[in-house]
LUMDO-600398 format. One record per residue (C-alpha): residue in one letter; x, y, z negated. Coordinates in Angstrom, 1 decimal, always signed. Each point is the difference from the previous one (the first is absolute). Layout:
BEGIN
+------+--------+--------+--------+
: resn :     c1 :     c2 :     c3 :
+------+--------+--------+--------+
:    A :      X :      Y :      Z :
...
+------+--------+--------+--------+
This chain:
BEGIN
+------+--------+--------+--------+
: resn :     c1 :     c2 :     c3 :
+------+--------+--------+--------+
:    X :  +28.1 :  +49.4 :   -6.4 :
:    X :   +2.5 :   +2.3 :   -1.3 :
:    X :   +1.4 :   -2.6 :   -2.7 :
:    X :   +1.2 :   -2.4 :   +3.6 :
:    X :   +0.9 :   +2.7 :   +1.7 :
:    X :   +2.4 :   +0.7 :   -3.0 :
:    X :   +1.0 :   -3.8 :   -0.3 :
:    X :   +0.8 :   -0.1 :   +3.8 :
:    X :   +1.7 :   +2.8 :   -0.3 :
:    X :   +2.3 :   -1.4 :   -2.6 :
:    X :   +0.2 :   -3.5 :   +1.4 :
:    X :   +1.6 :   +1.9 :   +3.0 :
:    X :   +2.4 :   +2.0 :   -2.0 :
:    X :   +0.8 :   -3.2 :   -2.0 :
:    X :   +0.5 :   -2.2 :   +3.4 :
:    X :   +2.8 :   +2.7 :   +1.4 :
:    X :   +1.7 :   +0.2 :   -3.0 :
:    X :   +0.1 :   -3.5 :   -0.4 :
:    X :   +1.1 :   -0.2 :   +3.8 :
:    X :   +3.0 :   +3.2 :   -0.3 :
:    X :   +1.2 :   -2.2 :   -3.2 :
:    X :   +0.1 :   -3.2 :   +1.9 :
:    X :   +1.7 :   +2.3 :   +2.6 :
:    X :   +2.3 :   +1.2 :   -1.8 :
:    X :   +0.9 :   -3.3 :   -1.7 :
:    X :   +0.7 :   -1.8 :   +3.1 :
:    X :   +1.8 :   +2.8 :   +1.9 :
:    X :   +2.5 :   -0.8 :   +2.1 :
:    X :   +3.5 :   +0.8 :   -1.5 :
:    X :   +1.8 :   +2.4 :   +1.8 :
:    X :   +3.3 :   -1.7 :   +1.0 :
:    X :   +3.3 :   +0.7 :   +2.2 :
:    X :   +3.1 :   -2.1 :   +0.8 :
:    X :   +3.8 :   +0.6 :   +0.1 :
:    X :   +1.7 :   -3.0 :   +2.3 :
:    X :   +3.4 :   -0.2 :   +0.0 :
:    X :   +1.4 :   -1.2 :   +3.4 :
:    X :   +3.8 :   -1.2 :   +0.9 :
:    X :   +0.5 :   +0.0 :   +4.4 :
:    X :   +4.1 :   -0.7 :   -0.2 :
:    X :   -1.1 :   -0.1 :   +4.2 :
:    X :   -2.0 :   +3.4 :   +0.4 :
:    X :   -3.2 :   -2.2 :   +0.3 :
:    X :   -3.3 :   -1.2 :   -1.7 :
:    X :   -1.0 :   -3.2 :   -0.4 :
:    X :   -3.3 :   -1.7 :   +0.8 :
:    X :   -0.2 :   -1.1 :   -3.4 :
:    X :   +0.2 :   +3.4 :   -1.5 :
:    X :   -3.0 :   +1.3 :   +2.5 :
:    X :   -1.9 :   -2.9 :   -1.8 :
:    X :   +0.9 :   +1.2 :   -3.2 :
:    X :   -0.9 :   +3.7 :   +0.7 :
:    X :   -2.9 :   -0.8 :   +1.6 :
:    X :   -0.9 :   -2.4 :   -3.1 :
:    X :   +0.5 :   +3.0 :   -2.5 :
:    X :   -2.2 :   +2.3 :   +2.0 :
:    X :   -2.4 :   -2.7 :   -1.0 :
:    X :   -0.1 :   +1.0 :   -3.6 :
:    X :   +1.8 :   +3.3 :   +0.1 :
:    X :   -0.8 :   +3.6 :   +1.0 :
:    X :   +3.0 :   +0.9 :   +1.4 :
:    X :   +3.5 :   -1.9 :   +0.2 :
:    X :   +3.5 :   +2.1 :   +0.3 :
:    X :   +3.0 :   -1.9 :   +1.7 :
:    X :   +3.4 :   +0.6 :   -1.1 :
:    X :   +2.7 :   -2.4 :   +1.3 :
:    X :   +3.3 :   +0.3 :   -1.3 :
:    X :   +1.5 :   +0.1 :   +4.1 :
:    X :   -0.9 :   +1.7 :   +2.8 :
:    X :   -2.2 :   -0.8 :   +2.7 :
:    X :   -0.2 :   +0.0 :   +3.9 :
:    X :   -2.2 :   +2.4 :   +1.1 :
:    X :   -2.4 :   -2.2 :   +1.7 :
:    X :   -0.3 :   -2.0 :   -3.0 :
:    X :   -1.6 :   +3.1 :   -1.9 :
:    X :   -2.8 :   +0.2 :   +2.2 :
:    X :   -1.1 :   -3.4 :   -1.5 :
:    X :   -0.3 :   +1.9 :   -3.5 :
:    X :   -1.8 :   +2.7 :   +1.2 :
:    X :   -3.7 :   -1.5 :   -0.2 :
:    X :   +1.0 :   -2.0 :   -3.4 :
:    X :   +1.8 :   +2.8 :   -2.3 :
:    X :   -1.1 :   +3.3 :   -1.1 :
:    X :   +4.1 :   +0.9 :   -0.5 :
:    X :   +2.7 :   -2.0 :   +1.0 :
:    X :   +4.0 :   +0.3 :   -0.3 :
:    X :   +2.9 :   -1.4 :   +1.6 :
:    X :   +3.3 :   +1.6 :   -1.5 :
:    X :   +2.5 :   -2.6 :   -1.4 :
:    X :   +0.5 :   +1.2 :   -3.7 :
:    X :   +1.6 :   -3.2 :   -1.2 :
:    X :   -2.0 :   -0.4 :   -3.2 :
:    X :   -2.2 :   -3.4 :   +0.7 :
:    X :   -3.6 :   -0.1 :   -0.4 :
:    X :   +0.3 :   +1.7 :   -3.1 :
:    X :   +1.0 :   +3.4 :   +1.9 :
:    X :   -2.7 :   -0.5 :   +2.0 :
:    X :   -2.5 :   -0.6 :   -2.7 :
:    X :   +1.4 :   +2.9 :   -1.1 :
:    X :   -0.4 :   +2.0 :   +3.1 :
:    X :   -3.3 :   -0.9 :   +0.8 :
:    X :   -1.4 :   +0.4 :   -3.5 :
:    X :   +1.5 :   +4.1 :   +0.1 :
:    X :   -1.4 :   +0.2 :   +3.8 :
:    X :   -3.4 :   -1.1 :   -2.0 :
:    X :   +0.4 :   +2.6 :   -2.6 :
:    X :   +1.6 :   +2.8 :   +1.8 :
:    X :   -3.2 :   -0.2 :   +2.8 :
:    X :   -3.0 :   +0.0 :   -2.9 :
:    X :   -0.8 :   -3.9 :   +0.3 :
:    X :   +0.7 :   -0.8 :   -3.4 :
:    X :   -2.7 :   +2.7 :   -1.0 :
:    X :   -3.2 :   -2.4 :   +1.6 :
:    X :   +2.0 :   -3.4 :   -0.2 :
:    X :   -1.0 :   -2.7 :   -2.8 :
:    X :   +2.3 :   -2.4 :   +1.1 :
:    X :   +3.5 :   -0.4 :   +2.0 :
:    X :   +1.4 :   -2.9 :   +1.4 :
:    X :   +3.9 :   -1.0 :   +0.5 :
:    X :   +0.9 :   -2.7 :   +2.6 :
:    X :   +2.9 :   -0.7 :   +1.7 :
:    X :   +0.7 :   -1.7 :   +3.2 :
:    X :   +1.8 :   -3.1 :   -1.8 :
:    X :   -3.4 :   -1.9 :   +0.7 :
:    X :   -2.3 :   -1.7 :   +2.8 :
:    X :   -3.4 :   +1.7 :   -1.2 :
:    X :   -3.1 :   -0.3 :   -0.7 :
:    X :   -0.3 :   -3.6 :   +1.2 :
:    X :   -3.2 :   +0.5 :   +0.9 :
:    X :   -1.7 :   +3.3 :   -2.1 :
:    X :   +1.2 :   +2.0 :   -3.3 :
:    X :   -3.8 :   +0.6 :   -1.2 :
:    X :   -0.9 :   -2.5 :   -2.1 :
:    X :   +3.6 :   +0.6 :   -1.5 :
:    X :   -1.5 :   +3.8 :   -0.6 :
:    X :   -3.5 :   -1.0 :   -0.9 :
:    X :   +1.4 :   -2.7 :   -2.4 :
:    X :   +2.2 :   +2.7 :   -1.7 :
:    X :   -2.8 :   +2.3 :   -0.4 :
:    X :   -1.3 :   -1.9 :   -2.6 :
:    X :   +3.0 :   +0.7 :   -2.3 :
:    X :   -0.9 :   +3.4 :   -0.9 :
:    X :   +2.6 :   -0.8 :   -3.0 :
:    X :   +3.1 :   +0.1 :   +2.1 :
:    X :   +1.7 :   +3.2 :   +1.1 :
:    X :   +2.2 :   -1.6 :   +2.3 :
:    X :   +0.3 :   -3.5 :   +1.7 :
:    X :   +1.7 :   -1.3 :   +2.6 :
:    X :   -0.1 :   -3.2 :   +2.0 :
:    X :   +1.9 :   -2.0 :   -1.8 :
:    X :   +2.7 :   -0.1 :   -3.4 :
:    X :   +2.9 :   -1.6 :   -0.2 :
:    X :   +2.0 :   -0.8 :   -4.0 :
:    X :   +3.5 :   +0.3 :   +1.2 :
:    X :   +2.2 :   +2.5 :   -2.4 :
:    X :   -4.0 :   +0.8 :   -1.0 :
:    X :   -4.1 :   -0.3 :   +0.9 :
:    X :   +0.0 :   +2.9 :   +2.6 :
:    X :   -1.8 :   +0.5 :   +3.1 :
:    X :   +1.7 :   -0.5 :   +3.0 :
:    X :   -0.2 :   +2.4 :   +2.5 :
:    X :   -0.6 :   -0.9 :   +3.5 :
:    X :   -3.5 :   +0.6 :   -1.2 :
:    X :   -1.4 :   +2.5 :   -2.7 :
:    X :   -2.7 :   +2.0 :   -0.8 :
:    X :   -0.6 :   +2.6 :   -2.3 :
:    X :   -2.6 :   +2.2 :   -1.4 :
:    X :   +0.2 :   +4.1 :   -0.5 :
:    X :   +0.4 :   -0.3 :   -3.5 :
:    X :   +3.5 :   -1.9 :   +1.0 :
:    X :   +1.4 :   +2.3 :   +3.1 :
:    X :   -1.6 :   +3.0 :   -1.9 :
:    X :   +2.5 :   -0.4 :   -2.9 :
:    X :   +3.1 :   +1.6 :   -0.4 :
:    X :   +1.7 :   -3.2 :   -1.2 :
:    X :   -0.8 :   -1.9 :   +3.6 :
:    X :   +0.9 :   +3.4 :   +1.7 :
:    X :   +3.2 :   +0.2 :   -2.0 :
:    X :   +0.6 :   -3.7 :   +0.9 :
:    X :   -0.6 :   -0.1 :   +3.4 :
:    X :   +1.6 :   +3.3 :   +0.8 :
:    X :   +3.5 :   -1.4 :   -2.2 :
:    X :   +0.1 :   -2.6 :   +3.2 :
:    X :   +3.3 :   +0.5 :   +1.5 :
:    X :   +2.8 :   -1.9 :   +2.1 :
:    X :   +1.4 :   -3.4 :   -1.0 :
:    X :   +3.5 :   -1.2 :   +1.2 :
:    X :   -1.9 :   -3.5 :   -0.1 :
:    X :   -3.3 :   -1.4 :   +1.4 :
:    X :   -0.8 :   -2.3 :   -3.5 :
:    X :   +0.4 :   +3.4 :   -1.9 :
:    X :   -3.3 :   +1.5 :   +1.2 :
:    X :   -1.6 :   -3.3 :   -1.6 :
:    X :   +1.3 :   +0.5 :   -3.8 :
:    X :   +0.3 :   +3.7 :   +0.5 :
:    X :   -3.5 :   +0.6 :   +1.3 :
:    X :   -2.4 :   -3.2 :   +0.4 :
:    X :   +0.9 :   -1.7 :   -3.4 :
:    X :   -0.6 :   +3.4 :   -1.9 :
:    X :   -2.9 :   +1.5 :   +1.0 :
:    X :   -2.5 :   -2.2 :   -1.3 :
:    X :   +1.6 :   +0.2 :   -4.0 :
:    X :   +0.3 :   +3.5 :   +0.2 :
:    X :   -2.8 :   +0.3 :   +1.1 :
:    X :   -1.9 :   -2.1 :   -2.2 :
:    X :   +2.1 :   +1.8 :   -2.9 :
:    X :   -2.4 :   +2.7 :   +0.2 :
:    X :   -3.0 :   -1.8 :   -0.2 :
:    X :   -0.9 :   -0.8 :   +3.9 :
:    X :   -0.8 :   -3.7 :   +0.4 :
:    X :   +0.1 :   -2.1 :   +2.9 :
:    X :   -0.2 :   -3.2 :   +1.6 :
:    X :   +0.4 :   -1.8 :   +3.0 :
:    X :   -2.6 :   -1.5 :   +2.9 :
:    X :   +1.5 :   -2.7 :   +0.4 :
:    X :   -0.6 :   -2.4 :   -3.6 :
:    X :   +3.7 :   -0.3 :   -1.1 :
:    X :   -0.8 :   -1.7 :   -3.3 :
:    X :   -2.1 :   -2.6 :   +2.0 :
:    X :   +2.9 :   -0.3 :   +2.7 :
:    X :   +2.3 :   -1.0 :   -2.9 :
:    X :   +0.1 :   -3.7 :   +0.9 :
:    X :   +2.4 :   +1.6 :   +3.1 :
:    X :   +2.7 :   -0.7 :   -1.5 :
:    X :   +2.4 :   +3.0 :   +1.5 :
:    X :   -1.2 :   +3.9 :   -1.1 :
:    X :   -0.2 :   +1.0 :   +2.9 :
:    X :   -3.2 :   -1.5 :   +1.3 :
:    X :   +0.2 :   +1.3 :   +3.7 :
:    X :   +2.5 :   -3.2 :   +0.5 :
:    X :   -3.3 :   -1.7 :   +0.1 :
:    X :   -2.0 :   +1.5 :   +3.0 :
:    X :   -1.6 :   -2.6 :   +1.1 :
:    X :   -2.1 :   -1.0 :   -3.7 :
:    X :   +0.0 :   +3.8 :   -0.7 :
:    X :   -2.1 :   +0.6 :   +3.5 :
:    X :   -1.8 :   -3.3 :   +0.2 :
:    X :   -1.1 :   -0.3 :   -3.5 :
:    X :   -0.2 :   +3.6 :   -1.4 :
:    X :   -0.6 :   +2.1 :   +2.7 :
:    X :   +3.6 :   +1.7 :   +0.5 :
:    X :   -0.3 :   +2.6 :   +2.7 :
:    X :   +3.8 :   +0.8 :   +0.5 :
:    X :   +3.1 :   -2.4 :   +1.1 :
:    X :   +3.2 :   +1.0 :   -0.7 :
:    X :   +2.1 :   +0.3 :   +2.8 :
:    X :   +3.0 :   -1.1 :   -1.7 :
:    X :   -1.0 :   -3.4 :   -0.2 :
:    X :   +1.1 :   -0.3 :   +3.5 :
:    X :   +3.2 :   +0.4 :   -0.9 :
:    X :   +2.6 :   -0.8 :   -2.5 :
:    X :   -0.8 :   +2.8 :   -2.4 :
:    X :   -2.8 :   -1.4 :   -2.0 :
:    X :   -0.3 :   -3.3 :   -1.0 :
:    X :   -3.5 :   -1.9 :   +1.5 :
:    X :   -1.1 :   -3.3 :   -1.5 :
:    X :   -2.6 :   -0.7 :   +2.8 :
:    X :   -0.1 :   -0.7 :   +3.4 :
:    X :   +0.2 :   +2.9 :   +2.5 :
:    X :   -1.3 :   -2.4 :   +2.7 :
:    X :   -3.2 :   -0.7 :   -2.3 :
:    X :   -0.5 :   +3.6 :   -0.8 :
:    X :   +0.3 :   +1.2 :   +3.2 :
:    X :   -2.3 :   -2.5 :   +1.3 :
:    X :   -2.7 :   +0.9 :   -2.7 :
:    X :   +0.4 :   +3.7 :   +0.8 :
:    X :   -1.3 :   -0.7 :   +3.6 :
:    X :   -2.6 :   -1.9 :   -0.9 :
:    X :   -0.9 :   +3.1 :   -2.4 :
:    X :   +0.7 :   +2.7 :   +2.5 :
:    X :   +1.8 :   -0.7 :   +3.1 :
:    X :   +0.9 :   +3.6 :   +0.4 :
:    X :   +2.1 :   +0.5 :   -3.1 :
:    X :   +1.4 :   -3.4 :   +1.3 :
:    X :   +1.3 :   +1.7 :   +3.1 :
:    X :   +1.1 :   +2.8 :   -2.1 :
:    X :   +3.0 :   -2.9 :   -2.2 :
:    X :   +0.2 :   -2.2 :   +2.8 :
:    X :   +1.6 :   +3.0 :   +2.5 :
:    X :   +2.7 :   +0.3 :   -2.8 :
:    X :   +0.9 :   -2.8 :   -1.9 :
:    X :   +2.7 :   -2.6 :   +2.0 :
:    X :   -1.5 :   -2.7 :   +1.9 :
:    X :   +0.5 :   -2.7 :   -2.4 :
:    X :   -2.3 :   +1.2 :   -2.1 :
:    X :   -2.9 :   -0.6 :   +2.4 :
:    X :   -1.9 :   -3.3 :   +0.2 :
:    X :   +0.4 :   -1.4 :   +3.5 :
:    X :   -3.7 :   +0.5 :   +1.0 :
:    X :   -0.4 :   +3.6 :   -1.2 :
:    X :   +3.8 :   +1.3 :   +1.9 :
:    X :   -2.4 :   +0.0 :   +3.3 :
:    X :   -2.0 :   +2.5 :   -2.1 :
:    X :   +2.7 :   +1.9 :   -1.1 :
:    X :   -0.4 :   +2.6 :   +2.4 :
:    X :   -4.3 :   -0.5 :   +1.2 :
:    X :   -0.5 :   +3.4 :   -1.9 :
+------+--------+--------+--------+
């Protein structure tokens, strides 16, 4: 009797070990997000209060800092979606406001309990429909330090960043802190790209972080142009892209696909995010039978 009372006994101890180290194992990361916002009209887009509310998704807490002010109405809608949010023009990109945020972060004890922190910027229609199986794909790379949506080879392999994450042994070190807080004014726009997106990722990596992207860049290489977000429609039909650039709406990046045909496979994928493009881009843009949906949101 005693002899199964004793092997109970340890088949119980043995079970909640077993069940604190599965516990432990698959423990949610703790995770926080800086967005960096531009309102040239003192406002906030719909799209952005999809993208915020797609972060709180995957994040514990998201800090907004737009390079502009804002109406004062308008920061009510942050309110319920931020745990901190700024509005002073301080004329240093998303890069100042990476900056910003990630001090805000530090200065307030979140870096102490956070695993993870996320940079996004406002340059994107996001998440197409949900960033968690971006996040629970990632997960499996416990090799990678820091990743980001997608890389691009021009001037160098870097990540690009409308969209990065990295891990506390990244924003812990003095060489990211030194980087990020060496973020200054530019006199041009482009600058911010080969001063600060183009070379964080090698110096980085020259101290032994490694990284990757979500998006498979070496499998996308049949796109003939680096910069594979000129290929929206492939990149969310075929590999699960959650973000569309919103510059391929304009002039300022090049697109090789149809806008009509994306934008009619993005409301057959979700309607709402639909609504979120269709109230912005021009008209001509818009397939004749969704422009009656353009504003049944």
């Amino acid at each position: 009797m005693f002899k199964q009372q004793k092997k109970l006994v340890f088949v119980i101890i043995a079970t909640i070990a077993l069940a604190m180290a599965v516990a432990c194992y698959i423990k949610k990361p703790v995770r926080y997000a800086v967005f960096a916002g531009y309102n040239p009209d003192g406002t906030i887009h719909p799209y952005v209060i999809t993208y915020l509310k797609g972060l709180n998704e995957v994040a514990d807490g998201v800090v907004y800092v737009a390079d502009s002010t804002l109406k004062p109405a308008e920061e009510e809608k942050l309110k319920q979606l931020t745990i901190h949010y700024e509005n002073i023009r301080h004329e240093e990109y998303d890069w100042g406001s990476y900056k910003r945020g990630f001090n805000w972060l530090k200065d307030n004890g979140y870096l102490e309990k956070a695993d993870e922190i996320i940079f996004a910027n406002d340059s994107c229609y996001a998440p197409l429909t949900s960033f968690k199986p971006m996040f629970k794909a990632m997960a499996k790379r416990k090799d990678l330090d820091f990743w980001g949506d997608l890389q691009n080879t021009r001037f160098n392999p870097h990540v690009q960043s409308y969209f990065m994450v990295l891990k506390k042994q990244v924003f812990n070190a003095r060489q990211f802190q030194h980087f990020i807080n060496a973020v200054r004014h530019q006199v041009d726009s482009s600058l911010y790209i080969t001063a600060y997106e183009v070379k964080l990722t090698p110096y980085l990596e020259n101290f032994g972080f490694k990284w990757d992207s979500y998006m498979p860049y070496q499998e996308l290489s049949y796109l003939a142009d680096s910069e594979k977000n000129s290929y929206p429609l492939t990149l969310v039909k075929k590999y699960g892209h959650q973000f569309i650039k919103r510059r391929i709406f304009t002039n300022s990046l090049m697109n090789y696909e149809n806008e009509g045909a994306l934008l009619r496979y993005v409301y057959e994928v979700n309607p709402a995010r639909y609504f979120d493009i269709a109230s912005e881009v021009p008209e001509w843009f818009i397939p004749d039978d969704l422009k009656e949906k353009k504003n049944a949101r």
